[in-house]
C-alpha positions in Angstrom: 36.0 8.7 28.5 34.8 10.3 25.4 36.1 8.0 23.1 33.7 5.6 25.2 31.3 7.3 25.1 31.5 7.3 21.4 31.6 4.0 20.8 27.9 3.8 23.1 26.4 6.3 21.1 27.3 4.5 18.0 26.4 1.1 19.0 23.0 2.3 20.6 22.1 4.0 16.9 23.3 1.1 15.2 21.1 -1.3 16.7 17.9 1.2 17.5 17.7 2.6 13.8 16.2 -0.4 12.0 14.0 -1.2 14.9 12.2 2.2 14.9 12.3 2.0 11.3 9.9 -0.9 11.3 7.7 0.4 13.9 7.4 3.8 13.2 6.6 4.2 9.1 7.2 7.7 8.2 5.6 8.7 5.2 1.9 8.8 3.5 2.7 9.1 -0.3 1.7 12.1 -2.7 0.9 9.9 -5.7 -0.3 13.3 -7.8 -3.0 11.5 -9.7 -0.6 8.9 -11.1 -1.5 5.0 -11.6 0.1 2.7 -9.9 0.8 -1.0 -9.7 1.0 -2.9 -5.7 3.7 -5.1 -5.4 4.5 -7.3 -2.6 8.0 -9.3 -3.6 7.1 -11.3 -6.3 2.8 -10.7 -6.4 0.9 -7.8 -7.4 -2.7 -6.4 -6.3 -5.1 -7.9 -9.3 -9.0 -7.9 -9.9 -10.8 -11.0 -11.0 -12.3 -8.6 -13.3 -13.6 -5.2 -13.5 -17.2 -5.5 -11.8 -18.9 -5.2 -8.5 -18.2 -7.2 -6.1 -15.1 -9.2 -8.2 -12.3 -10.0 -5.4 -8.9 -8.2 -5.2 -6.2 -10.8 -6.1 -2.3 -11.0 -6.3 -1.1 -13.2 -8.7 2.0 -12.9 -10.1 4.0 -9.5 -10.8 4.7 -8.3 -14.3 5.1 -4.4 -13.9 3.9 -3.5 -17.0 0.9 -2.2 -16.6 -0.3 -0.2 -13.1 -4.0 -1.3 -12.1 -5.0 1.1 -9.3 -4.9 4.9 -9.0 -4.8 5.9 -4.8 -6.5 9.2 -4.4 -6.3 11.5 -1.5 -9.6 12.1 0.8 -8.4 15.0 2.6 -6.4 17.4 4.5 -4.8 17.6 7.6 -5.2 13.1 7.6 -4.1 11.6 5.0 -6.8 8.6 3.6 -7.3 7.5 0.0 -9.9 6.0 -2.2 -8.1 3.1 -4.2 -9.8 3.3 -7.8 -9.2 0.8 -10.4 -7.9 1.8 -13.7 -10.3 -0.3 -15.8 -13.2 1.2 -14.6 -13.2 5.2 -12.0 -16.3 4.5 -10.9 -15.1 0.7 -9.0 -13.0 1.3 -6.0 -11.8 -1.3 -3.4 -13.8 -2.1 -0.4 -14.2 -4.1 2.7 -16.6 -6.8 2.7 -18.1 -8.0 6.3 -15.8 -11.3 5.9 -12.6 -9.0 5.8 -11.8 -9.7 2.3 -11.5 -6.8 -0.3 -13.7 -6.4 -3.8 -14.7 -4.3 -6.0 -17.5 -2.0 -5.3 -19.3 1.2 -6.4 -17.7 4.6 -5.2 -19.8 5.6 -2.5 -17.4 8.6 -0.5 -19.3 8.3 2.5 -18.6 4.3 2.9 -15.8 4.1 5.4 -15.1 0.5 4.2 -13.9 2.2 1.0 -11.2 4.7 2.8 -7.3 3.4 3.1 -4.3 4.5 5.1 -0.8 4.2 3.6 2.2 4.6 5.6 5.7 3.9 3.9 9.1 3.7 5.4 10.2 5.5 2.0 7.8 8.4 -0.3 9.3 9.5 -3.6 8.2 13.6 -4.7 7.6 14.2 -8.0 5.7 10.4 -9.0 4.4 11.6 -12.0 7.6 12.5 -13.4 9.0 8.6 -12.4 8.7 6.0 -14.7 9.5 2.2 -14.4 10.4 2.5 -10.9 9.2 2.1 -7.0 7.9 5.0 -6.3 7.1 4.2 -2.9 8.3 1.1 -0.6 8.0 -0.5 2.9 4.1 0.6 3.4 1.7 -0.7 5.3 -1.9 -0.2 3.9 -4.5 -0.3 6.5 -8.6 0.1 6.7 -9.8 3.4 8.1 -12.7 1.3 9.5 -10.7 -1.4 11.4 -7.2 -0.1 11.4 -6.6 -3.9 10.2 -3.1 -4.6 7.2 -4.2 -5.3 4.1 -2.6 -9.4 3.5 -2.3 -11.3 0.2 -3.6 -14.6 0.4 -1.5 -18.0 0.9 -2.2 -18.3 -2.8 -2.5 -15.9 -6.1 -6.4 -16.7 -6.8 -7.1 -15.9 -3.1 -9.0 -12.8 -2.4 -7.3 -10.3 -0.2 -7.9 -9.5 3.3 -7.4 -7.5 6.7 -5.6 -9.1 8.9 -4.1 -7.7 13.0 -1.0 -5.7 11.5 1.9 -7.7 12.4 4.9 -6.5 10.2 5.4 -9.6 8.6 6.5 -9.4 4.6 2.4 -10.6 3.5 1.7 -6.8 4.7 4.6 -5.0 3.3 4.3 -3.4 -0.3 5.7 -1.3 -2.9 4.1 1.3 -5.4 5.5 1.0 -8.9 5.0 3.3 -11.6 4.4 1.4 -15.5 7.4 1.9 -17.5 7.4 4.9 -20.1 5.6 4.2 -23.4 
């Protein structure tokens, strides 16, 4: 009888854990001020350039440099402001067609406030170099509560989309190698 029960136990974790892994991300990421790059497999988040209103891209992934620095909002609820690192003053938004850009920090523009839950947060970032830092997140708009998706290809802007857990809305924060 125990060993049976047991065995139930074991197979009922077994075949729960990844399930409620998916569903239930468990971590919003401390990134202490540190820059990051976006990945999602093989594409990274990208600008078309560094002005208003340019479109957040995701070509292809080199790692070597991180483009975006996510800050914190506020205490107890965790939201960021996404900031490029070419420019503090240009921070990602929502445009009325759901696709993101580049737009002037305005803190009291809920279009320009992000959620990030991750399956897995790393502490100390700053002191990580060349590595994920953060991995299985979902980023989602404050305003909508919509996934952030890359586009079907890399010169396609980014957009929200109904969060559905497939692999378009899953990413990973990398930190840029060490100098």
């Amino acid at each position: 009888m125990l060993f049976t029960s047991m065995i139930l136990l074991a197979a009922s974790l077994v075949s729960a854990s990844p399930v409620a892994r998916q569903l239930a991300p468990v971590c919003s990421p401390n990134f202490e001020g540190v820059a990051v790059s976006v990945t999602n497999s093989a594409r990274e988040w990208g600008i078309t350039s560094a002005s208003v209103g340019a479109d957040v891209i995701s070509p292809t992934s080199d790692l070597q440099t991180s483009d975006f620095r996510f800050e914190q909002r506020g205490q107890p609820s965790v939201s960021y402001t996404i900031k490029t690192i070419s420019n503090n003053d240009l921070v990602v938004a929502v445009r009325p067609d759901a696709t993101l850009e580049l737009a002037s920090i305005d803190s009291s523009d809920i279009a320009q406030e992000w959620n990030v839950l991750c399956d897995n947060c790393s502490t100390d970032i700053s002191l990580i170099k060349g590595a994920p830092v953060s991995f299985g997140c979902n980023i989602t708009s404050v305003a909508t509560g919509y996934c952030v998706q890359i586009g079907a290809q890399k010169e396609d802007a980014m957009f929200l989309a109904p969060c559905n857990g497939k692999d378009s809305q899953n990413f990973d924060f990398w930190t840029a190698p060490a100098a």
